[in-house]
N, CA and C atoms as an extended XYZ file, in Angstrom:
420
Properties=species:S:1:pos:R:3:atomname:S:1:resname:S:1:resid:I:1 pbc="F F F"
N        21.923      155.698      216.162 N   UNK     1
C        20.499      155.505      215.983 CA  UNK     1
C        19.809      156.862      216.138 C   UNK     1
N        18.915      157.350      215.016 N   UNK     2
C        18.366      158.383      215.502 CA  UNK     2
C        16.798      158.165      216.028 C   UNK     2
N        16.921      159.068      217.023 N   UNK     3
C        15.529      159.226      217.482 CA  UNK     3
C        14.375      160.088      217.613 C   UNK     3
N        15.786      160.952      217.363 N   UNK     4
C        15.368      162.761      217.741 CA  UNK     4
C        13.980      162.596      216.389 C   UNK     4
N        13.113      162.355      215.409 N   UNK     5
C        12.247      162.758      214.942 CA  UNK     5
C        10.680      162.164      215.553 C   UNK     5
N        11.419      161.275      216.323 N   UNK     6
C         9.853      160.320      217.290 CA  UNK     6
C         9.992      160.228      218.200 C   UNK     6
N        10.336      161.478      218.950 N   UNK     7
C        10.868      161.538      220.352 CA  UNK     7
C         9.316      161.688      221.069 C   UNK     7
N         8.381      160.994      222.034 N   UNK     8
C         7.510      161.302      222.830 CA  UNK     8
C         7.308      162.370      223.404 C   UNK     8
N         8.517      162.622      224.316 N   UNK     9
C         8.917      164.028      224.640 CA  UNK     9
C         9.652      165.100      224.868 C   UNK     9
N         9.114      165.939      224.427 N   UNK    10
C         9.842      167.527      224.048 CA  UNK    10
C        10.897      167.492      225.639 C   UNK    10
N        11.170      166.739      226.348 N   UNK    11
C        12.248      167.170      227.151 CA  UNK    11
C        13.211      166.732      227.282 C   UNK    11
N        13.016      165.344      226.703 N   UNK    12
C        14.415      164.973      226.913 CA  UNK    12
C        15.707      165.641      226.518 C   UNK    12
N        16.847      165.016      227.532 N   UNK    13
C        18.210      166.013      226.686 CA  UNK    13
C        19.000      164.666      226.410 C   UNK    13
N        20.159      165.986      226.139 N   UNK    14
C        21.296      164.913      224.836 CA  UNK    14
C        21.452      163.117      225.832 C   UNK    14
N        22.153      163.596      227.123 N   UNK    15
C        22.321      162.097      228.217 CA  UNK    15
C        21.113      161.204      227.956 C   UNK    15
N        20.248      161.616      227.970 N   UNK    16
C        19.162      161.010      228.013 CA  UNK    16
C        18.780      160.127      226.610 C   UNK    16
N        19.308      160.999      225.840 N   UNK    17
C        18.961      160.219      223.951 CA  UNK    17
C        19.879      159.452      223.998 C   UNK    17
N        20.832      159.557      223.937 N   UNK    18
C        22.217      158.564      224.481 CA  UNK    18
C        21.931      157.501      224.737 C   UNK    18
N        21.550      157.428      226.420 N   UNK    19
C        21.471      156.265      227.299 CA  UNK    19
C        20.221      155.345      225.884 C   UNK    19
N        19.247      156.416      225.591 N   UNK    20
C        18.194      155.327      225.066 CA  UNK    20
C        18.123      155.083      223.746 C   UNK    20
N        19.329      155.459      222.701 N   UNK    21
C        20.010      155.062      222.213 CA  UNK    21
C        20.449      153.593      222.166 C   UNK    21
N        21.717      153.758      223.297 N   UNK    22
C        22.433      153.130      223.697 CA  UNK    22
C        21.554      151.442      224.131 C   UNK    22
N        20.662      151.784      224.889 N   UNK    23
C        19.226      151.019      225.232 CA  UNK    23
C        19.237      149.839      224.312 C   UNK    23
N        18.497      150.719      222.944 N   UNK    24
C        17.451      150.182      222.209 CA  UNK    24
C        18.541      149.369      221.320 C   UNK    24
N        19.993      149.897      221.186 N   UNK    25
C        21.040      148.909      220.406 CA  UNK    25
C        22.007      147.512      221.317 C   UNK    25
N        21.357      147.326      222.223 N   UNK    26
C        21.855      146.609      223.627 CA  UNK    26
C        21.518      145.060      222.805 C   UNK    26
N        22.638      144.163      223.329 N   UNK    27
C        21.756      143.145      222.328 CA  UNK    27
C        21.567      142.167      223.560 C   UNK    27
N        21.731      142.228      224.541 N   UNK    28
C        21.083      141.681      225.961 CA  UNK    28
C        19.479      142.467      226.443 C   UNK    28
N        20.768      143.582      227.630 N   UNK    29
C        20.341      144.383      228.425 CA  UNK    29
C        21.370      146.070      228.782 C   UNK    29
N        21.010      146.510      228.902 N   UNK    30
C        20.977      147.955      229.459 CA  UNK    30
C        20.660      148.467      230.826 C   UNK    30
N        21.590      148.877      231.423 N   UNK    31
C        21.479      149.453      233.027 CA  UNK    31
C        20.770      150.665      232.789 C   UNK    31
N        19.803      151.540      232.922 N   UNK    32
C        19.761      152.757      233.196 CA  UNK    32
C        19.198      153.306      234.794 C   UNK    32
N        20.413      153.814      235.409 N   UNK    33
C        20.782      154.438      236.686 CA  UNK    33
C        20.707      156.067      237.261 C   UNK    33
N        20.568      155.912      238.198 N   UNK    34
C        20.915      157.347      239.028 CA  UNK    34
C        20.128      157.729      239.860 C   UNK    34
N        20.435      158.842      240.519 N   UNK    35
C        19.721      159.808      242.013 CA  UNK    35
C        18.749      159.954      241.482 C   UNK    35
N        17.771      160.472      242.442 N   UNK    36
C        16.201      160.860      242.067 CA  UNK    36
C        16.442      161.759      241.447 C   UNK    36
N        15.357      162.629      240.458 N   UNK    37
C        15.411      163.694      239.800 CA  UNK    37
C        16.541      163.889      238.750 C   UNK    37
N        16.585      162.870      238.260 N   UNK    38
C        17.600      162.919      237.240 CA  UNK    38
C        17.165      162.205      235.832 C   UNK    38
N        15.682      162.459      235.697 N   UNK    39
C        15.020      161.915      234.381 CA  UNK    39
C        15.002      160.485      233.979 C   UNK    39
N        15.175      159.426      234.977 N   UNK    40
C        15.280      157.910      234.573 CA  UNK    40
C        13.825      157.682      234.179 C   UNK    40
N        12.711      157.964      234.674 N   UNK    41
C        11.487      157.964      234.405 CA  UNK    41
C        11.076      158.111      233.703 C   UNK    41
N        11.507      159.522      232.742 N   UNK    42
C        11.367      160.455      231.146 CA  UNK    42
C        11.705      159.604      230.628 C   UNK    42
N        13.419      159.044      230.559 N   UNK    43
C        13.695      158.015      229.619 CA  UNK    43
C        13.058      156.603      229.078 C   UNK    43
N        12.801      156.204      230.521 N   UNK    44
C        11.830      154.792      230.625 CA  UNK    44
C        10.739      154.788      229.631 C   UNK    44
N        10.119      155.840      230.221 N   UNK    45
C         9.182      156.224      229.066 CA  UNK    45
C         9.299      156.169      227.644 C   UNK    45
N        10.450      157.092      227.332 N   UNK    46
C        10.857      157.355      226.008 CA  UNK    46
C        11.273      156.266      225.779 C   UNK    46
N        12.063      155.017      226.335 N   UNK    47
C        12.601      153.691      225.658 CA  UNK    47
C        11.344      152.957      225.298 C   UNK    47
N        10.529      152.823      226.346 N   UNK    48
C         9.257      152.058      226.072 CA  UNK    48
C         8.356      152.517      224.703 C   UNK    48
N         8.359      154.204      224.479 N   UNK    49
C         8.010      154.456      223.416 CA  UNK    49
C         8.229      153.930      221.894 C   UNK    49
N         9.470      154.002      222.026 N   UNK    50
C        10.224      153.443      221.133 CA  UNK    50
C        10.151      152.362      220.379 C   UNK    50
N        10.437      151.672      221.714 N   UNK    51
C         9.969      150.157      220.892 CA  UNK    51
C         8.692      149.762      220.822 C   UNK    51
N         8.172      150.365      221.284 N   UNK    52
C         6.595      150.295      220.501 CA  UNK    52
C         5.834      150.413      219.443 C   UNK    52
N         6.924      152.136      218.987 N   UNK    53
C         6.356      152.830      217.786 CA  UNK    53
C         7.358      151.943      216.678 C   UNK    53
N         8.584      151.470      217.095 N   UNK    54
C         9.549      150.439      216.009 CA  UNK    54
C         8.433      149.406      215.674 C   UNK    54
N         8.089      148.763      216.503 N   UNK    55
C         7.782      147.404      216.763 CA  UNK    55
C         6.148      147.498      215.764 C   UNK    55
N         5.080      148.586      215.908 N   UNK    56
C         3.721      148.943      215.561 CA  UNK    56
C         4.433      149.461      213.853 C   UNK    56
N         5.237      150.202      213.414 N   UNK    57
C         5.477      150.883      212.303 CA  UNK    57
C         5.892      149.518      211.518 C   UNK    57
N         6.687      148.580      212.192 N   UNK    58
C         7.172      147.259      210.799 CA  UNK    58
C         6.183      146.243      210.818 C   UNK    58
N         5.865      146.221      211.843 N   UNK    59
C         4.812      144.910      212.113 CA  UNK    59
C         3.237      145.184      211.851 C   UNK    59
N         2.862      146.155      212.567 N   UNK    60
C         1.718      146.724      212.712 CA  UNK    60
C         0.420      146.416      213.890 C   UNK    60
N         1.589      145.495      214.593 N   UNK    61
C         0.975      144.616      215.320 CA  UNK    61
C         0.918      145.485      216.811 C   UNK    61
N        -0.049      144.971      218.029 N   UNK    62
C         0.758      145.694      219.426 CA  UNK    62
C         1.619      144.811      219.961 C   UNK    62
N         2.403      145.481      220.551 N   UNK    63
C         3.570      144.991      221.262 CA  UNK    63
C         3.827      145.356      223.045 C   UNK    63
N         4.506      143.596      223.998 N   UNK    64
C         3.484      144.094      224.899 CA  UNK    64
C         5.024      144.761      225.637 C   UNK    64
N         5.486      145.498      226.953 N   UNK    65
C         6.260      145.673      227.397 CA  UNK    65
C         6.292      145.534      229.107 C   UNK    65
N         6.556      144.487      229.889 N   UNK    66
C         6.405      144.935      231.578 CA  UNK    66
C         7.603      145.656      232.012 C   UNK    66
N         7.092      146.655      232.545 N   UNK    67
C         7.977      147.667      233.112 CA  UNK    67
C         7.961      146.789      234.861 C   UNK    67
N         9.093      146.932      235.547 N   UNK    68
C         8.921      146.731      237.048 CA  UNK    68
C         9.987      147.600      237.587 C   UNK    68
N        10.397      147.535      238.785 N   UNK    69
C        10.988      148.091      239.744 CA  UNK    69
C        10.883      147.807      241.416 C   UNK    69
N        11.145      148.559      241.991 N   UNK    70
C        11.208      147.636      243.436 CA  UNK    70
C        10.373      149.001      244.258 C   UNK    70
N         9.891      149.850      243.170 N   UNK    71
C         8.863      150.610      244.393 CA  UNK    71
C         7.699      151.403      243.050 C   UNK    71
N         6.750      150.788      243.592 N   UNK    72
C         5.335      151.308      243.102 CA  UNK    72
C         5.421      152.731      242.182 C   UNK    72
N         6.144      153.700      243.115 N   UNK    73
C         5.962      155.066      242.764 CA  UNK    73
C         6.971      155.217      241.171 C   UNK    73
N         7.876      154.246      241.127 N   UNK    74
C         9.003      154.190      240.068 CA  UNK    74
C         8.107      153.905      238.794 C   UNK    74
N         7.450      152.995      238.784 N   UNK    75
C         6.846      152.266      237.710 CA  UNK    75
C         5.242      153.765      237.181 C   UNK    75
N         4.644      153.775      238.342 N   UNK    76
C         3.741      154.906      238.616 CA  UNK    76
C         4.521      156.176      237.310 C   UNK    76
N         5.311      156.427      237.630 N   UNK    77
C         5.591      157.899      237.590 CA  UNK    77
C         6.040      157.065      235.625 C   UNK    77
N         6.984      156.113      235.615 N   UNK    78
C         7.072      155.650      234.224 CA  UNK    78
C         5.613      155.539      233.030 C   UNK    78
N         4.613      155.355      233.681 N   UNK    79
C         3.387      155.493      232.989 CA  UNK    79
C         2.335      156.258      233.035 C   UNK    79
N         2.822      156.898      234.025 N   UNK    80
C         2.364      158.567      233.732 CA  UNK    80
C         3.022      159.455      232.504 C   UNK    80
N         4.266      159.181      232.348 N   UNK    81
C         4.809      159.638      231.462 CA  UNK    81
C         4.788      159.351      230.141 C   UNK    81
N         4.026      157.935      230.356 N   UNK    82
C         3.416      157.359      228.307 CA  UNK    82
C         2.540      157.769      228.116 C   UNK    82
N         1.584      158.601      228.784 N   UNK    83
C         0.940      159.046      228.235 CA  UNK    83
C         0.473      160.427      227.534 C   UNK    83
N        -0.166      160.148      226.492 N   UNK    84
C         0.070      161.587      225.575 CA  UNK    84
C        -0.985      161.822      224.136 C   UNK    84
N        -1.877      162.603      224.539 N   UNK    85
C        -2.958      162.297      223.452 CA  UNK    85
C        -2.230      162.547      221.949 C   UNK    85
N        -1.388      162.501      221.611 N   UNK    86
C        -0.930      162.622      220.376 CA  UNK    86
C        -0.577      160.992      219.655 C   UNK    86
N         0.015      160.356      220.902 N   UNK    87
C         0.142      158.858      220.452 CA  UNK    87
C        -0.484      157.765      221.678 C   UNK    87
N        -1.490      157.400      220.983 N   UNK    88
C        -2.723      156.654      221.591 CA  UNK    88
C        -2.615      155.141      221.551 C   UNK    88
N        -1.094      154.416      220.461 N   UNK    89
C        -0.473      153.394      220.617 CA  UNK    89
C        -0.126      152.582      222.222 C   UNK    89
N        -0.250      153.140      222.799 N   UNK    90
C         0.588      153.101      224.753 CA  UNK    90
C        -0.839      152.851      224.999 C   UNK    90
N        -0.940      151.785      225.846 N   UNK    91
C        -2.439      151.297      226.629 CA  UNK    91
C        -1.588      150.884      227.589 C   UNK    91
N        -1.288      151.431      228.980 N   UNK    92
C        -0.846      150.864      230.073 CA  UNK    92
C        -1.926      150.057      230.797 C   UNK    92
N        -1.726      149.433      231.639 N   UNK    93
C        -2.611      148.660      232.658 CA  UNK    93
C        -1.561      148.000      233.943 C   UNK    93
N        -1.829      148.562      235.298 N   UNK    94
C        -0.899      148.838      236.086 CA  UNK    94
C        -1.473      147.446      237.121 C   UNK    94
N        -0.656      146.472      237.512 N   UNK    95
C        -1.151      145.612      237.518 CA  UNK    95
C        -0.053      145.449      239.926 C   UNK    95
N        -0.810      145.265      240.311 N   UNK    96
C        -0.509      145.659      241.974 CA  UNK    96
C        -1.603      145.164      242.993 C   UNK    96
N        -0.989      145.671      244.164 N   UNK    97
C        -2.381      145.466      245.611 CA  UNK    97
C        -2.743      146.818      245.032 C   UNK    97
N        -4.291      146.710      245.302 N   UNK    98
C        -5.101      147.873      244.842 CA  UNK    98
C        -4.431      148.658      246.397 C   UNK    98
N        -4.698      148.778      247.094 N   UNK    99
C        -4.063      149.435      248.696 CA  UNK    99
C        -2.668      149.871      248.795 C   UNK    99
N        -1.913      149.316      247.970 N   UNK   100
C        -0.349      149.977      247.872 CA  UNK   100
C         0.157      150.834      246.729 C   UNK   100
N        -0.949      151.130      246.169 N   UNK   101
C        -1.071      151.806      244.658 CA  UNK   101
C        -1.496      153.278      245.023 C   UNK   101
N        -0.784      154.225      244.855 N   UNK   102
C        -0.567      155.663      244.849 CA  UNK   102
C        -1.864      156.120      243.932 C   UNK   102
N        -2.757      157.292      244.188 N   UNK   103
C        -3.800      157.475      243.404 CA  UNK   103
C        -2.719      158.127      242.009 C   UNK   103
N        -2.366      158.151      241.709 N   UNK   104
C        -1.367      158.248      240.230 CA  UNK   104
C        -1.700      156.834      239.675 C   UNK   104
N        -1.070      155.510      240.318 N   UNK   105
C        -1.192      153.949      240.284 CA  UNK   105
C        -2.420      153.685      239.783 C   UNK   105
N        -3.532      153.893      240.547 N   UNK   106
C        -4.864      153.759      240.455 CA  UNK   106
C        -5.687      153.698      239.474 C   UNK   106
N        -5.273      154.821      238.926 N   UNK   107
C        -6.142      155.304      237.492 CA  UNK   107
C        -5.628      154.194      236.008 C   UNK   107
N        -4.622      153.223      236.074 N   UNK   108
C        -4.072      152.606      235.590 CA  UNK   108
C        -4.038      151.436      235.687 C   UNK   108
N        -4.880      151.023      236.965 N   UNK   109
C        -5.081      149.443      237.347 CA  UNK   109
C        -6.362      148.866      236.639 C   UNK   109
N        -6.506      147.808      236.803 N   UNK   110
C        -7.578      147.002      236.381 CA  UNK   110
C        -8.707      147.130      236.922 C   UNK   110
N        -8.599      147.393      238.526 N   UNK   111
C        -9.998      148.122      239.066 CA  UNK   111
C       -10.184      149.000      239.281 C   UNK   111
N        -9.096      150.261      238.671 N   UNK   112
C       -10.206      151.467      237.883 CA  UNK   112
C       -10.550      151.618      236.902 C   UNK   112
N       -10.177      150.340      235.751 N   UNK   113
C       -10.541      150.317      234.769 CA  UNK   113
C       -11.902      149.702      235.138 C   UNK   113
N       -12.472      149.131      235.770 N   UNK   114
C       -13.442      148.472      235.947 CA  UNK   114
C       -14.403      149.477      236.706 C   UNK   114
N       -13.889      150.332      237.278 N   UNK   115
C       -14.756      151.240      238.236 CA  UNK   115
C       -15.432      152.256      237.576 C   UNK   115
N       -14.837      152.755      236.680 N   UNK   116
C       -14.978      153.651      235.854 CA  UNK   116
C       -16.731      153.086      234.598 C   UNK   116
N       -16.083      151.292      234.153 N   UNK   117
C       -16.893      150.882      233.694 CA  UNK   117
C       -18.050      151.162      234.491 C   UNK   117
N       -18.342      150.388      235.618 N   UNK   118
C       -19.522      149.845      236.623 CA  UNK   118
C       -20.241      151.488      236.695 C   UNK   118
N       -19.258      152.189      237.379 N   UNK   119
C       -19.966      153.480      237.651 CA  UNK   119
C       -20.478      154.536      236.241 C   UNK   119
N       -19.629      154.775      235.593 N   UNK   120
C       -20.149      155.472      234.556 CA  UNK   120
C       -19.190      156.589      234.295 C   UNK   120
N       -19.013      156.944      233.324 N   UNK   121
C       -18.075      158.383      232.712 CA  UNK   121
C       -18.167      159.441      233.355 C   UNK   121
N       -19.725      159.933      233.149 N   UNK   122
C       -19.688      161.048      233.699 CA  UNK   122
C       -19.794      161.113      235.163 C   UNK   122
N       -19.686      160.735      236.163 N   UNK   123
C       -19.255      160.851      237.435 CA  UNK   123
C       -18.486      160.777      237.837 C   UNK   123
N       -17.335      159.696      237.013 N   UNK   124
C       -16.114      159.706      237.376 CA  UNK   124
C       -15.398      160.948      236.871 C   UNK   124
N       -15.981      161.230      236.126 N   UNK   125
C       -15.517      162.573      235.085 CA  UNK   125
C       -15.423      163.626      236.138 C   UNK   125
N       -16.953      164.141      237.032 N   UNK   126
C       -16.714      164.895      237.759 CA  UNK   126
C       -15.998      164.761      239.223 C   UNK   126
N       -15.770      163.482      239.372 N   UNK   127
C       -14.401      163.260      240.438 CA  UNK   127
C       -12.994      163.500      240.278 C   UNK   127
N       -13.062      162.960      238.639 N   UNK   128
C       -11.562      163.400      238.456 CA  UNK   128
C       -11.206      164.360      237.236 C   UNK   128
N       -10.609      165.264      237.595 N   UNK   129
C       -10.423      166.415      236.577 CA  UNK   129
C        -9.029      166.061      235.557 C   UNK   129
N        -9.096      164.869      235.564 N   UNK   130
C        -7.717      164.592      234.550 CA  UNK   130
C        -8.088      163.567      233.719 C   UNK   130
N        -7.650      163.044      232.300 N   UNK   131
C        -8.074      162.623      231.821 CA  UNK   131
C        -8.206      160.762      232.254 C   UNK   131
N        -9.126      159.931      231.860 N   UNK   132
C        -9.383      158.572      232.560 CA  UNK   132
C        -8.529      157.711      231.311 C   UNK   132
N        -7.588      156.647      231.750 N   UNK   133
C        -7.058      155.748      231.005 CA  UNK   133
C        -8.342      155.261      230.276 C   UNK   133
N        -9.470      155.058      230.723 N   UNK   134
C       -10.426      154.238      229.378 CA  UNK   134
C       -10.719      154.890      228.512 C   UNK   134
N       -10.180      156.618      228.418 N   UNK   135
C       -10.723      156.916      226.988 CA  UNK   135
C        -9.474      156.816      226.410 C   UNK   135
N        -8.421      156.679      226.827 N   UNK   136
C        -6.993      156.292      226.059 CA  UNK   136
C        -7.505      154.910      225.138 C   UNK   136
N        -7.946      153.966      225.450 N   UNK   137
C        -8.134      152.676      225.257 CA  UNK   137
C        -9.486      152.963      224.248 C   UNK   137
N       -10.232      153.988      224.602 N   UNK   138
C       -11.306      153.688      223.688 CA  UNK   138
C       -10.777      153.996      222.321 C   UNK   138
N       -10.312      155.217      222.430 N   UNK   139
C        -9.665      156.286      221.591 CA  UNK   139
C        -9.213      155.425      220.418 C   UNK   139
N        -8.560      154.238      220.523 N   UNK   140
C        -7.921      153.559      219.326 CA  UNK   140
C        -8.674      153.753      218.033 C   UNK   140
C-alpha cells in the first residue's frame, strides 16, 4: 500500500509506514506497540489520517474515528498531532473530566470549544498564543 504521497507528516520513518501500512490492510485489528518515545503517537496520527483522507476522497463524506487509550496524555498528544493547517479535514473534539484533561486536552474539549464561543476570539486569542481548534472547524 502506498502512502508515502499523503503522508500528514514529514517525519515519519520507514517502521512507522510499515506498521501503518500494515494497519490500514488489517482486516480485523492491528496492535501498534512500544516504549515511550518511539513515535506510536506520529503514527496514530498518521493512521487516523489516512483513513480519513481514503474514506473523504471516495465518499466525500466525513468520517468519524474514536481514538482511546488508558491515559489522557496518550490520546492528548495523538490529536495534537492531527493537526495541520494544510489539511483542515481532522475536526477533533476531545471528549473527558474537564479536571483530568492536560491544558494540551483542553483546547480540544467541548468546553473550550464553548469557552472560546461565550468569551470571544479575541481574548482568548490574547491568552493563548497557539492556534484555537474553532478556527480549525470554522476553516472548512
Amino acid at each position: 500500500m502506498d502512502i508515502e504521497s499523503s503522508l500528514l507528516s514529514s517525519f515519519i520513518n520507514e517502521r512507522q509506514k510499515e506498521a501503518i501500512a500494515k494497519c490500514l490492510l488489517a482486516e480485523d485489528f492491528f496492535v501498534i506497540q512500544g516504549p515511550p518515545g518511539t513515535g506510536k503517537s506520529t503514527a496514530i496520527a498518521e493512521l487516523i489520517w489516512q483513513h480519513i483522507r481514503s474514506h473523504y476522497s471516495q465518499i466525500g463524506a466525513p468520517y468519524k474515528v474514536l481514538v482511546t487509550s488508558e491515559t489522557n496524555l496518550a490520546v492528548d498528544n495523538a490529536l495534537d498531532k492531527l493537526r495541520s493547517k494544510n489539511h483542515l479535514l481532522i475536526k477533533p473534539i476531545r471528549f473527558g473530566s474537564e479536571e483530568k484533561l492536560d491544558k494540551e486536552g483542553r483546547r480540544f474539549s467541548l468546553e473550550g470549544i464553548k469557552q472560546w464561543k461565550t468569551i470571544g476570539k479575541t481574548e482568548i486569542e490574547n491568552e493563548v498564543a497557539e492556534p484555537n481548534i474553532v478556527e480549525d472547524w470554522i476553516s472548512l
